[in-house]
N, CA, C and O atoms as CSV, one atom per row, in Angstrom:
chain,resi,resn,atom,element,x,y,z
A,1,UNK,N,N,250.487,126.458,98.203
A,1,UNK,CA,C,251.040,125.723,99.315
A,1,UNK,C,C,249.925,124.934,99.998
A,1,UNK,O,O,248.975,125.497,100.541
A,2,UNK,N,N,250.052,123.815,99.958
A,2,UNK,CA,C,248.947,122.797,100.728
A,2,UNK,C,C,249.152,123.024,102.083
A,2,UNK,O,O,248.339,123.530,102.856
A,3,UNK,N,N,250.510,122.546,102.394
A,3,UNK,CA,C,250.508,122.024,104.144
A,3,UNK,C,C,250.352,123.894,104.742
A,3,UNK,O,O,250.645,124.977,104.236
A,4,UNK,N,N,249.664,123.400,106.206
A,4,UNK,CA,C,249.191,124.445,106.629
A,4,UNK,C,C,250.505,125.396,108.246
A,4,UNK,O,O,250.571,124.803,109.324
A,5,UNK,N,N,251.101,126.391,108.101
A,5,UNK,CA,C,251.630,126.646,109.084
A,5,UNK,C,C,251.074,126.250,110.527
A,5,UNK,O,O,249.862,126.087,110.669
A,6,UNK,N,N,251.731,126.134,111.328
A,6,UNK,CA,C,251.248,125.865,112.951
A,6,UNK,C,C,250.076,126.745,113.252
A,6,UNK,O,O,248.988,126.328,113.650
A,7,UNK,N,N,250.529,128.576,112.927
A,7,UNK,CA,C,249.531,129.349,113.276
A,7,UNK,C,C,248.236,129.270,112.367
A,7,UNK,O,O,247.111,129.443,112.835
A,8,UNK,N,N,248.454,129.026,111.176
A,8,UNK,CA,C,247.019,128.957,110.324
A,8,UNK,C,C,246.441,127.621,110.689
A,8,UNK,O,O,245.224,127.577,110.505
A,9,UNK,N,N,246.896,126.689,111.084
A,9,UNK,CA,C,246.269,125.394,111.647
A,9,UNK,C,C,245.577,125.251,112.628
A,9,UNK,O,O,244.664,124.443,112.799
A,10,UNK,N,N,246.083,126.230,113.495
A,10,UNK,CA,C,245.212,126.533,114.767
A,10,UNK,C,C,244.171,127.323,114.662
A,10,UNK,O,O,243.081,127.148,115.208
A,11,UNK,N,N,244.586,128.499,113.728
A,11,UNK,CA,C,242.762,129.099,113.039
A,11,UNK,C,C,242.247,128.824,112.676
A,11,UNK,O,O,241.082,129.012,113.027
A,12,UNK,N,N,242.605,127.992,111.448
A,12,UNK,CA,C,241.758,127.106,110.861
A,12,UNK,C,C,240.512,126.153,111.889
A,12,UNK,O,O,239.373,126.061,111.433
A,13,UNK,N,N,240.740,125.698,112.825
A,13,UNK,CA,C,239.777,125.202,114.368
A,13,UNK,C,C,239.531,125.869,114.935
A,13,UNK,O,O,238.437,125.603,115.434
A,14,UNK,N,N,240.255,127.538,115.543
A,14,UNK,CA,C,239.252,128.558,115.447
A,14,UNK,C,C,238.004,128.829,114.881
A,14,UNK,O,O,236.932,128.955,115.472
A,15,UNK,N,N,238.302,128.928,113.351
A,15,UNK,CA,C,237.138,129.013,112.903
A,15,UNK,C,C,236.138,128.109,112.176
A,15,UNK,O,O,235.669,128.170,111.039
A,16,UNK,N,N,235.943,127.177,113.277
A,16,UNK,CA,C,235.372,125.885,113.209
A,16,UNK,C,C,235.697,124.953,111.789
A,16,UNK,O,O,234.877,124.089,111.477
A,17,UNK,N,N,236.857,125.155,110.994
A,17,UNK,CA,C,237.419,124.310,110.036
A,17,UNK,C,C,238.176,122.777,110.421
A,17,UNK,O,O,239.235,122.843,111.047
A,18,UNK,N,N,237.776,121.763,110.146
A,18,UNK,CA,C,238.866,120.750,110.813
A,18,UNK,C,C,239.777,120.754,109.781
A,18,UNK,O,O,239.681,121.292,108.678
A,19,UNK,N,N,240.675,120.093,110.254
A,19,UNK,CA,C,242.374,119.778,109.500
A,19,UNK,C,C,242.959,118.543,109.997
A,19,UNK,O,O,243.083,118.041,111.115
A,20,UNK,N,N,243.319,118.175,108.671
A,20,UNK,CA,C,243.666,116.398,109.028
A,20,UNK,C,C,245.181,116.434,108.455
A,20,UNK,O,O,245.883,117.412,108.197
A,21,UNK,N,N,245.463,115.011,108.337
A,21,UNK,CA,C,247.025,114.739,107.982
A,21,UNK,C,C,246.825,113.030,107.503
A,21,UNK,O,O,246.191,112.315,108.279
A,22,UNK,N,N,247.294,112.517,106.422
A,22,UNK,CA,C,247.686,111.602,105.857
A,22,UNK,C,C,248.755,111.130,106.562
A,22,UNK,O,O,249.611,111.966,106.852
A,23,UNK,N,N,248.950,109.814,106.969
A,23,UNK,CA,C,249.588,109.516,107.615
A,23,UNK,C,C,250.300,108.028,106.910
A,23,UNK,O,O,251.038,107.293,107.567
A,24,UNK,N,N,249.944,107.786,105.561
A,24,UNK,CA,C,250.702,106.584,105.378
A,24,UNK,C,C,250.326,105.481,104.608
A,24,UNK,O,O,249.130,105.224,104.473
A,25,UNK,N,N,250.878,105.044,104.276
A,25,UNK,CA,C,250.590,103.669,104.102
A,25,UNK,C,C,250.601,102.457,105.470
A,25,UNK,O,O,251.685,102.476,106.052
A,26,UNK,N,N,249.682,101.528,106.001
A,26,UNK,CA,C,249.860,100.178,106.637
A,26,UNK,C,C,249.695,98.764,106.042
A,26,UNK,O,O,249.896,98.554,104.845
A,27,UNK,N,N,249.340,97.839,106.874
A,27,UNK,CA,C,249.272,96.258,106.292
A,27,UNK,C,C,248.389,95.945,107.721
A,27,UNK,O,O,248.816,96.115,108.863
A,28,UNK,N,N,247.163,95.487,107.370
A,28,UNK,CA,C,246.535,95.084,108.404
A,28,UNK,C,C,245.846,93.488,108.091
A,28,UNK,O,O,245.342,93.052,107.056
A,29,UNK,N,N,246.043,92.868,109.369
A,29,UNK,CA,C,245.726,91.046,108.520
A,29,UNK,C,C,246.096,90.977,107.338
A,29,UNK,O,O,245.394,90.214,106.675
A,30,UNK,N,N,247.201,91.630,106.600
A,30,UNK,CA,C,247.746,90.889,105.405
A,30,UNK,C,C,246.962,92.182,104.243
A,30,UNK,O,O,247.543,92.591,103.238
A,31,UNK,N,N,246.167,92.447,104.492
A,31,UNK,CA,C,245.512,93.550,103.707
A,31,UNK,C,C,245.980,95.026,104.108
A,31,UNK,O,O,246.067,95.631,105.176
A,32,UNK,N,N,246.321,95.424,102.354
A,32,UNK,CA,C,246.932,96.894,102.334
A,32,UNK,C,C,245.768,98.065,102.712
A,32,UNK,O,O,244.656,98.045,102.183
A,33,UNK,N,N,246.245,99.254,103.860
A,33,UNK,CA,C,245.496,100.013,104.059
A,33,UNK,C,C,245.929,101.110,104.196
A,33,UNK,O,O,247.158,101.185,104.179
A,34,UNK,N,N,245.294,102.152,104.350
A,34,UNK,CA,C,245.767,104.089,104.880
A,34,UNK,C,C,245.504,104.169,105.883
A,34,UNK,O,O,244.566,103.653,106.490
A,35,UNK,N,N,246.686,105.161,106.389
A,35,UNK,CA,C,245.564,105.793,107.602
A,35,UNK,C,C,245.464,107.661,107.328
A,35,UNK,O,O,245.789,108.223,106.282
A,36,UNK,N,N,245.054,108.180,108.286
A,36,UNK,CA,C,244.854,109.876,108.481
A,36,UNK,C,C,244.060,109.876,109.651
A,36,UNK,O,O,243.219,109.056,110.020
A,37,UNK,N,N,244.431,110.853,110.143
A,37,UNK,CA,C,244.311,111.608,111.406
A,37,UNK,C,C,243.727,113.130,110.848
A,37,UNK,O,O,244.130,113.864,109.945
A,38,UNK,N,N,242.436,113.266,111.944
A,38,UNK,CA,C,241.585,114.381,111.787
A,38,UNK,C,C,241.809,115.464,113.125
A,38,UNK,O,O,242.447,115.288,114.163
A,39,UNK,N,N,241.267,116.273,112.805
A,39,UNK,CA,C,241.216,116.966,114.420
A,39,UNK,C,C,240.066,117.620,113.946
A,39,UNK,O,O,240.301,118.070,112.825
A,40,UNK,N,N,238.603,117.932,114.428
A,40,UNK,CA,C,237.274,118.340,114.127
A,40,UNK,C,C,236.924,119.436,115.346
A,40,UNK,O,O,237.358,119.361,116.496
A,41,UNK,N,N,236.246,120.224,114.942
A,41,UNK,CA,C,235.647,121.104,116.096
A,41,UNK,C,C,234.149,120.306,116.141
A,41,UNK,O,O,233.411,120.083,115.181
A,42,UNK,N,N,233.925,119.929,117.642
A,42,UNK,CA,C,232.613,119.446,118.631
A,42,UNK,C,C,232.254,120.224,119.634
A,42,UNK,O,O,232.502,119.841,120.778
A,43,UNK,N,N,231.621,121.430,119.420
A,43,UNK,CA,C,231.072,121.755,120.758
A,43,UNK,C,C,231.650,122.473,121.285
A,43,UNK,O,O,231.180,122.688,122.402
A,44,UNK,N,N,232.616,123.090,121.034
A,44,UNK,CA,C,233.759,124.159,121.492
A,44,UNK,C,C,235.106,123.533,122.087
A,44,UNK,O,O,236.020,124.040,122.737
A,45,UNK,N,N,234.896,122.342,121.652
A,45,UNK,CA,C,236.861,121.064,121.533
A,45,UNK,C,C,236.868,120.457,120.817
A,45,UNK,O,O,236.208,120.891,119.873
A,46,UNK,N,N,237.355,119.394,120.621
A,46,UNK,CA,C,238.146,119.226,119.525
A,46,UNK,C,C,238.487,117.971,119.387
A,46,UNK,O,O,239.200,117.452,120.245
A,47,UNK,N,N,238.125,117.382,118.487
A,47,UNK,CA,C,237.748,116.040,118.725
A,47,UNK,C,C,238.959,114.974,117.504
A,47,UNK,O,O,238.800,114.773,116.300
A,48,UNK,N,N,240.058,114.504,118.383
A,48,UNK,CA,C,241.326,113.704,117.443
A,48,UNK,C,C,240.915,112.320,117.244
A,48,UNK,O,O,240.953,111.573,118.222
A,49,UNK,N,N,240.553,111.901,116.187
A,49,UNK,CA,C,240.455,110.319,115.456
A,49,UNK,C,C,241.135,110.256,113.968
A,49,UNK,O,O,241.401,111.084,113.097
A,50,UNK,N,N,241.272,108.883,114.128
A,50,UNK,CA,C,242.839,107.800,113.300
A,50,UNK,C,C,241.429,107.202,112.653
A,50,UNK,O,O,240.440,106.767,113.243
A,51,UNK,N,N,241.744,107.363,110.946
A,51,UNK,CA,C,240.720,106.897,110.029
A,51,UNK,C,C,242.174,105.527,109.323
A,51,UNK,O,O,243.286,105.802,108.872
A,52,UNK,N,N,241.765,104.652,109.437
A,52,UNK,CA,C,242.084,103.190,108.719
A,52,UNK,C,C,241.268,102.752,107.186
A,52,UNK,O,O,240.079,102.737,107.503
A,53,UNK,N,N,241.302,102.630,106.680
A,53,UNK,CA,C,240.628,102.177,105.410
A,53,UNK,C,C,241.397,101.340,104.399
A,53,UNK,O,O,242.589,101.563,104.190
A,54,UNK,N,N,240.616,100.218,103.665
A,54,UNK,CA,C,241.213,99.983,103.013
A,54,UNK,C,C,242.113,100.579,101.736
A,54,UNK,O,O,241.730,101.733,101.545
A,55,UNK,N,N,243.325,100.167,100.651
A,55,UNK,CA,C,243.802,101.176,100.109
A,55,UNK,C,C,243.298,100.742,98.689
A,55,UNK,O,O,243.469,99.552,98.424
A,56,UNK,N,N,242.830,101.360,97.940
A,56,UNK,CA,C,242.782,101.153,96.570
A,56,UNK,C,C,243.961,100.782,95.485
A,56,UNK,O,O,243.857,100.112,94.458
A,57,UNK,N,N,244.744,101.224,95.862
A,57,UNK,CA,C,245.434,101.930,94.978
A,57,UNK,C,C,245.544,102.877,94.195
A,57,UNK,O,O,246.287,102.726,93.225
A,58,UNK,N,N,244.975,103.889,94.343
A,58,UNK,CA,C,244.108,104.117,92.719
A,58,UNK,C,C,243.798,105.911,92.926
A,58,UNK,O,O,242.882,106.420,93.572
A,59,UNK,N,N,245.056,106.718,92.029
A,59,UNK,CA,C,245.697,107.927,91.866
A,59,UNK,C,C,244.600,108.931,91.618
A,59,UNK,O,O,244.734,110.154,91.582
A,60,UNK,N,N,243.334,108.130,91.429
A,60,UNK,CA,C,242.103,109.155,90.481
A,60,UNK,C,C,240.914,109.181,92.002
A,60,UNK,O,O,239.833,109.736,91.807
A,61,UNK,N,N,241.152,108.652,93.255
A,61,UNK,CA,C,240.424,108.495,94.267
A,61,UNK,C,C,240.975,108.984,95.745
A,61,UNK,O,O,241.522,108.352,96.649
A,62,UNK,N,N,240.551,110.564,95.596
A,62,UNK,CA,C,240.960,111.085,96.646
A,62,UNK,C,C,239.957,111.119,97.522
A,62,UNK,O,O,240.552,111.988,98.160
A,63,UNK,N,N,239.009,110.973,98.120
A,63,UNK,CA,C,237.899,110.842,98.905
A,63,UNK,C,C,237.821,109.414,99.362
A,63,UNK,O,O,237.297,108.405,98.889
A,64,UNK,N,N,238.915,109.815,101.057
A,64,UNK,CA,C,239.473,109.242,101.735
A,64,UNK,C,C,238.034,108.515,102.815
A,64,UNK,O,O,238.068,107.336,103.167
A,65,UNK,N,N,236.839,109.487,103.215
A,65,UNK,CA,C,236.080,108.961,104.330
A,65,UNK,C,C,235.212,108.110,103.205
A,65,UNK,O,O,234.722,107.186,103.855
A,66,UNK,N,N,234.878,108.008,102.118
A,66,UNK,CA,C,234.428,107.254,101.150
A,66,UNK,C,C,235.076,106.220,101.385
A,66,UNK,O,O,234.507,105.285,100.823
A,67,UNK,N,N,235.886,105.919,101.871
A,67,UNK,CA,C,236.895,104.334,101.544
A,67,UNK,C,C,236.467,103.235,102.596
A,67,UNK,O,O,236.008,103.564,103.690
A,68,UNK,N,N,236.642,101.863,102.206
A,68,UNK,CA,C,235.548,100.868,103.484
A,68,UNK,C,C,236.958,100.918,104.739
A,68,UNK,O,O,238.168,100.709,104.652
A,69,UNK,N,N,236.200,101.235,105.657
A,69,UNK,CA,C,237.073,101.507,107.115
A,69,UNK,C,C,237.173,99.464,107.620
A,69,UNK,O,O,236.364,98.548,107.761
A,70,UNK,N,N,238.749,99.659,107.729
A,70,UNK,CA,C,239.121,97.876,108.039
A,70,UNK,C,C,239.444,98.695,110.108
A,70,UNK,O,O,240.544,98.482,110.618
A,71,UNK,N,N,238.701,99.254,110.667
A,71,UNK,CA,C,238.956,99.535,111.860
A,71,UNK,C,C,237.231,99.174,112.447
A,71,UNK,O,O,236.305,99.961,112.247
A,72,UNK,N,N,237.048,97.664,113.282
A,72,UNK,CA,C,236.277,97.409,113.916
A,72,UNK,C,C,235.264,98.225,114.213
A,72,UNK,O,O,234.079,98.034,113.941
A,73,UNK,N,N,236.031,99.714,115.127
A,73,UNK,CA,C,235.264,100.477,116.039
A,73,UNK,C,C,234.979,101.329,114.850
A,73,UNK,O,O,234.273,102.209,115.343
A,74,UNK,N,N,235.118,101.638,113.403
A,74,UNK,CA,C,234.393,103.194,112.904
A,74,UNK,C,C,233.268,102.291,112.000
A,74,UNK,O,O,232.497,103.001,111.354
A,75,UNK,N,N,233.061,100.771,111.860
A,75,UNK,CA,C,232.235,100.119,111.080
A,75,UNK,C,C,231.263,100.603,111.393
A,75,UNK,O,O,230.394,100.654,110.523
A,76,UNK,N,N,230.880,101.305,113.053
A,76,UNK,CA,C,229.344,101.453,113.071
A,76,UNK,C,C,229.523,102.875,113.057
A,76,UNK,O,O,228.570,103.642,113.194
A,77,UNK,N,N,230.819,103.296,112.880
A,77,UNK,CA,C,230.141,105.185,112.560
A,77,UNK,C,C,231.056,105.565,111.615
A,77,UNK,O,O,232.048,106.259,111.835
A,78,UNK,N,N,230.634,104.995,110.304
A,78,UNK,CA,C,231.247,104.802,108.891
A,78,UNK,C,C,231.924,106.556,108.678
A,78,UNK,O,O,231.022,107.381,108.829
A,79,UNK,N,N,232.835,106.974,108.473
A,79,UNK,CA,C,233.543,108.223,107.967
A,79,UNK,C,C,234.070,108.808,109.509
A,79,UNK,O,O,234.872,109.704,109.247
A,80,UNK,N,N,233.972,108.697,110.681
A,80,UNK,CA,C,234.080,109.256,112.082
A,80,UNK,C,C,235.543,108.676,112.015
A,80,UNK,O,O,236.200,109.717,111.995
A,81,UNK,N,N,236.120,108.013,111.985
A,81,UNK,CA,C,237.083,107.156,112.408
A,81,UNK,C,C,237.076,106.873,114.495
A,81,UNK,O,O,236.325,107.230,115.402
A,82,UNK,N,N,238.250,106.131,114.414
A,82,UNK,CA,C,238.468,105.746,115.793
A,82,UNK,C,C,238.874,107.169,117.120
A,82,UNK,O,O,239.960,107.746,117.065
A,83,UNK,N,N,238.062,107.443,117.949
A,83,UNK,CA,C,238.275,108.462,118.594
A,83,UNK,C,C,239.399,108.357,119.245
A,83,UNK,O,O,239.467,107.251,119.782
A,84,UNK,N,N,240.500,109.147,119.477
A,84,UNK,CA,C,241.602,108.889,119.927
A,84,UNK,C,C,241.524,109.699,121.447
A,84,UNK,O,O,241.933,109.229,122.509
A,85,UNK,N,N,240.742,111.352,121.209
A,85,UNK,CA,C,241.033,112.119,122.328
A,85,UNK,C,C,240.215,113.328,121.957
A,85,UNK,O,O,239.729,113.473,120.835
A,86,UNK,N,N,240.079,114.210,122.969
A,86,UNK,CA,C,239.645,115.364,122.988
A,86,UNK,C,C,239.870,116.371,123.661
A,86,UNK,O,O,239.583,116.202,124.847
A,87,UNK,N,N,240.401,117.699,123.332
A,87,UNK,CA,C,240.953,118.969,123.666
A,87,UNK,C,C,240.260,119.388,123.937
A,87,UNK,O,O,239.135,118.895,123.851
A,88,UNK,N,N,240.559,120.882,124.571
A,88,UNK,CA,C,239.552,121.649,125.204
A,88,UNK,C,C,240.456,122.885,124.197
A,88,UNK,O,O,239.611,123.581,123.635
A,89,UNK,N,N,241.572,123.234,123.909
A,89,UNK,CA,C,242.079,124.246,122.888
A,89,UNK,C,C,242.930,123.142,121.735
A,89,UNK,O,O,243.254,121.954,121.705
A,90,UNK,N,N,243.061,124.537,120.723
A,90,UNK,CA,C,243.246,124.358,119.129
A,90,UNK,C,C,244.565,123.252,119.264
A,90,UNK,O,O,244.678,122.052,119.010
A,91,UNK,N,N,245.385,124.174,119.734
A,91,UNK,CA,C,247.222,123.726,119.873
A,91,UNK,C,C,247.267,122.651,121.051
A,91,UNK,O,O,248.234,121.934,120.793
A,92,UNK,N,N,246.753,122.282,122.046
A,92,UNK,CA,C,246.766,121.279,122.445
A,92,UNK,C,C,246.152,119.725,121.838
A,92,UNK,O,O,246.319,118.519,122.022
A,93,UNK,N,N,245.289,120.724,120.948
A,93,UNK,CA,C,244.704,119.128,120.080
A,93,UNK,C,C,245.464,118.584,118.884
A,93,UNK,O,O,245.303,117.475,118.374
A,94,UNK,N,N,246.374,119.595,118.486
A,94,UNK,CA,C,247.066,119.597,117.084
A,94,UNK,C,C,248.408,118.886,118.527
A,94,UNK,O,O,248.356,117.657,118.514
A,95,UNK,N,N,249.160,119.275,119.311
A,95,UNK,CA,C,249.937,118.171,119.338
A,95,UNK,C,C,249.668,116.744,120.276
A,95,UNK,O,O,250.500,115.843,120.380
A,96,UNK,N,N,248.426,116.751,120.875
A,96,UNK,CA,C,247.738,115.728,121.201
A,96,UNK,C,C,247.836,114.590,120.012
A,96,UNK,O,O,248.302,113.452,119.955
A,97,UNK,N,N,247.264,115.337,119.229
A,97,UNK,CA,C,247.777,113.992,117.784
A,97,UNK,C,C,248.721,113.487,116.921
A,97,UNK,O,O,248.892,112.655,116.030
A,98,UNK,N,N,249.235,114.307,117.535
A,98,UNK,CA,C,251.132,114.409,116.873
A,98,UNK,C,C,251.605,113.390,117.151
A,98,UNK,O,O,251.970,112.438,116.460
A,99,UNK,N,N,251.608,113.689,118.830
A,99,UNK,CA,C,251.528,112.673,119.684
A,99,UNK,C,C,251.478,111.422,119.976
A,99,UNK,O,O,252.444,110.743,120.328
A,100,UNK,N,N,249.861,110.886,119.791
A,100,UNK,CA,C,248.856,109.875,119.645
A,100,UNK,C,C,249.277,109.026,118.203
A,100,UNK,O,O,249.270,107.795,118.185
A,101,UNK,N,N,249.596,109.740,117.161
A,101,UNK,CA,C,249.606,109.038,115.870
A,101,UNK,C,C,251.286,109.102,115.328
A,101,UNK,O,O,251.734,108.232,114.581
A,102,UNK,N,N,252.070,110.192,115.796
A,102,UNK,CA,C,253.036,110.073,114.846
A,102,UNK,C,C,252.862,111.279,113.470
A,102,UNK,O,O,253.524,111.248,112.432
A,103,UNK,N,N,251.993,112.100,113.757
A,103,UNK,CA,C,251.792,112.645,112.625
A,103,UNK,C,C,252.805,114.159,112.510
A,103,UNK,O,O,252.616,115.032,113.357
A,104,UNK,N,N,253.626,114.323,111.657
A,104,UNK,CA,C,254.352,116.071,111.576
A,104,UNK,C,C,253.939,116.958,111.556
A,104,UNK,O,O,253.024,117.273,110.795
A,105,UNK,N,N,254.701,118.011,112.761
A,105,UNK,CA,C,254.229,119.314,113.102
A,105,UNK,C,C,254.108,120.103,111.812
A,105,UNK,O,O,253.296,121.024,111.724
A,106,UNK,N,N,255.018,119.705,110.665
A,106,UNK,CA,C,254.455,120.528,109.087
A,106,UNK,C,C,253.935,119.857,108.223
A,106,UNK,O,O,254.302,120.081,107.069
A,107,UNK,N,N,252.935,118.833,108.453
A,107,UNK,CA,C,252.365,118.182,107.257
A,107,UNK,C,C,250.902,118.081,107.604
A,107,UNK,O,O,250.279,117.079,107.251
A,108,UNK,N,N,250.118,119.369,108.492
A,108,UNK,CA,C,248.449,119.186,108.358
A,108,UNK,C,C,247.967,120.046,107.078
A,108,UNK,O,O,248.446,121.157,106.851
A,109,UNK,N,N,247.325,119.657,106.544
A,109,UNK,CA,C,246.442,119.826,105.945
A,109,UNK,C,C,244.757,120.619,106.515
A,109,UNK,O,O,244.394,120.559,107.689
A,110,UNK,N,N,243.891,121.348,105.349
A,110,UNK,CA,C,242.673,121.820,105.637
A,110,UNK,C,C,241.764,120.482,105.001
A,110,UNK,O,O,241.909,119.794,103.990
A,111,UNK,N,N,240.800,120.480,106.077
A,111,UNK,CA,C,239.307,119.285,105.864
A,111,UNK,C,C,239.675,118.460,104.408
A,111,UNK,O,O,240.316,118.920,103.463
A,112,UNK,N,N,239.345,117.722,104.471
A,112,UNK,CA,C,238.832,117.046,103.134
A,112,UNK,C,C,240.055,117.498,101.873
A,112,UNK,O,O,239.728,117.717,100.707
A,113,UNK,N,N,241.744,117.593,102.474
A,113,UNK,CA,C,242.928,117.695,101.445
A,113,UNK,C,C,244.011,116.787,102.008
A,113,UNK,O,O,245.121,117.186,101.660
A,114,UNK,N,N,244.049,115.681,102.776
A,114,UNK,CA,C,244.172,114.311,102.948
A,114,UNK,C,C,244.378,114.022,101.439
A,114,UNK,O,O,245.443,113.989,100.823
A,115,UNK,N,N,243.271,113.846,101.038
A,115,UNK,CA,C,243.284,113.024,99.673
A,115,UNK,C,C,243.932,113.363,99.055
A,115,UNK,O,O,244.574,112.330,98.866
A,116,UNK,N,N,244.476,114.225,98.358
A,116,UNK,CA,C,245.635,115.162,97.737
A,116,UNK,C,C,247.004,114.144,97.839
A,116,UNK,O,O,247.608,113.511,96.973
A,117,UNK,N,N,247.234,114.313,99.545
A,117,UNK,CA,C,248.049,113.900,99.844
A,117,UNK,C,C,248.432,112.253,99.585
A,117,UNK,O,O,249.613,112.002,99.344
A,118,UNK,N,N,247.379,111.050,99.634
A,118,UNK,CA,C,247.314,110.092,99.611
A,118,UNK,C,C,247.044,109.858,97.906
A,118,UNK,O,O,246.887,108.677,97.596
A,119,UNK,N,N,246.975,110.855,96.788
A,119,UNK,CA,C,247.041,110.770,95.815
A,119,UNK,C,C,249.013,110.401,95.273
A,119,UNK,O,O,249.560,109.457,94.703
A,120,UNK,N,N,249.444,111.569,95.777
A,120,UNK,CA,C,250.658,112.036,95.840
A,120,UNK,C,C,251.194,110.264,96.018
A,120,UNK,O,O,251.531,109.364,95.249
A,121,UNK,N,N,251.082,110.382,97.014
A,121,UNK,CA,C,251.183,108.746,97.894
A,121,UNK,C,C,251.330,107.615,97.249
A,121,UNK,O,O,252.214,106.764,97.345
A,122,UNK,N,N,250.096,107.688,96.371
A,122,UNK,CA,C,249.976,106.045,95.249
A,122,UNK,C,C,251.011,106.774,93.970
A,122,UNK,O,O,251.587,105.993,93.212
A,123,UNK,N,N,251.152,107.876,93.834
A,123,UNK,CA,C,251.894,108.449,92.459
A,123,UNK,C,C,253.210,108.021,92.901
A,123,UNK,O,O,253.656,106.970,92.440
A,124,UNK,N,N,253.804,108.612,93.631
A,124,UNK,CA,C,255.394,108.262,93.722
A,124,UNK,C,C,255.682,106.689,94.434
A,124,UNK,O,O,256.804,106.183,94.410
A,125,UNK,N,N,254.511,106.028,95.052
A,125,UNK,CA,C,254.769,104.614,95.034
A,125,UNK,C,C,255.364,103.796,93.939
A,125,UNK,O,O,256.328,103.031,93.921
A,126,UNK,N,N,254.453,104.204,92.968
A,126,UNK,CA,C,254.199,103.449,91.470
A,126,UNK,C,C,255.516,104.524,90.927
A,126,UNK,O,O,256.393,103.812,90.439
A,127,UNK,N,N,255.741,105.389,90.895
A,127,UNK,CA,C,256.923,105.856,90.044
A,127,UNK,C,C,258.615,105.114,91.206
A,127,UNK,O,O,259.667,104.751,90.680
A,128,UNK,N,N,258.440,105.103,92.191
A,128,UNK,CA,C,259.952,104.106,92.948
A,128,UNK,C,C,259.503,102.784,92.281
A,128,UNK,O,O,260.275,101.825,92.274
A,129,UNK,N,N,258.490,102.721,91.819
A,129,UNK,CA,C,258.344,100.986,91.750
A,129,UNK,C,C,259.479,100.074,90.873
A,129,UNK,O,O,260.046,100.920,90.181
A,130,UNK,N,N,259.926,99.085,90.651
A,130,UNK,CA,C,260.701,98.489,90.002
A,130,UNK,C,C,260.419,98.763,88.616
A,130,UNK,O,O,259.229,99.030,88.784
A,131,UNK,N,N,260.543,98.864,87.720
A,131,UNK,CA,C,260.074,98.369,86.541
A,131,UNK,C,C,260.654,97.318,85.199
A,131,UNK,O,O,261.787,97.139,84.752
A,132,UNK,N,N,259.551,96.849,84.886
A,132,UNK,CA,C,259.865,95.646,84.323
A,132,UNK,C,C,260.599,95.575,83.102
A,132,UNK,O,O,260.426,96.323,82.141
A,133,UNK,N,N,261.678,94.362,83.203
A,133,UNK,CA,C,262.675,94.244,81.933
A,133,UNK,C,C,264.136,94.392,82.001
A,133,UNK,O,O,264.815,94.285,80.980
C-alpha cells in the first residue's frame, strides 16, 4: 500500500520523515508541467511548499526534485519548491496543505514516493490516449 493513513502520516513527521503528494498535471505559459506538495520537518514545524516543474513525459523518470522548476521563486533554491506555510504540529500542517493546494486527505505519500505516483500519471495518460487508425 503506497498512500499513507491520516495516523501514519502524522508519524511519519513525528519522526522527522517528510511526506508529499502528487498533485497533477498543469499548463503554464503554454508549457506542460507537474506539481506536488511536500510537508518537511524544520526545526520542530513543518514546513508546506508546491514544487512546479517542468513535465517530461517520460514513465522511466521518477525523481521529481531533479526536474527544471518553471516556478520563478524555487529557481534560486532549486529542489525547495515555493513555501506556502508553516505549522507548529503534524495534523495541522497535513491539512494546512490540503487546504493551500487542493491536495486529498488519502493520497500522501512517504518522502521521495511522489514519483511513483507521477509515473502512474504519464502511464494511464498514454494508455486513455486516442490511438491511431
Amino acid at each position: 500500500m503506497r498512500h499513507l493513513t491520516r495516523q501514519f502520516a502524522v508519524n511519519a513527521l513525528r519522526r522527522g520523515i517528510g511526506i508529499e503528494q502528487f498533485l497533477g498535471g498543469a499548463e503554464i505559459d503554454g508549457e506542460p508541467a507537474i506539481r506536488w506538495v511536500e510537508i518537511s520537518p524544520a526545526d520542530g514545524r513543518y514546513r508546506i511548499s508546491l514544487h512546479t516543474v517542468q513535465d517530461p513525459d517520460d514513465d522511466r523518470f521518477g525523481d521529481l526534485p531533479n526536474l527544471v522548476s518553471i516556478d520563478p521563486v524555487d529557481e534560486a533554491y532549486i529542489g525547495e519548491g515555493r513555501q506556502l506555510g508553516i505549522s507548529e504540529d503534524e495534523a495541522g500542517a497535513i491539512s494546512l496543505a490540503e487546504g493551500l493546494t487542493g491536495a486529498h486527505r488519502d493520497r500522501w505519500v512517504n518522502h521521495a514516493m511522489a514519483g511513483e505516483e507521477y509515473i502512474d500519471f504519464v502511464r494511464s495518460r498514454r494508455d486513455s490516449a486516442p490511438k491511431p487508425g
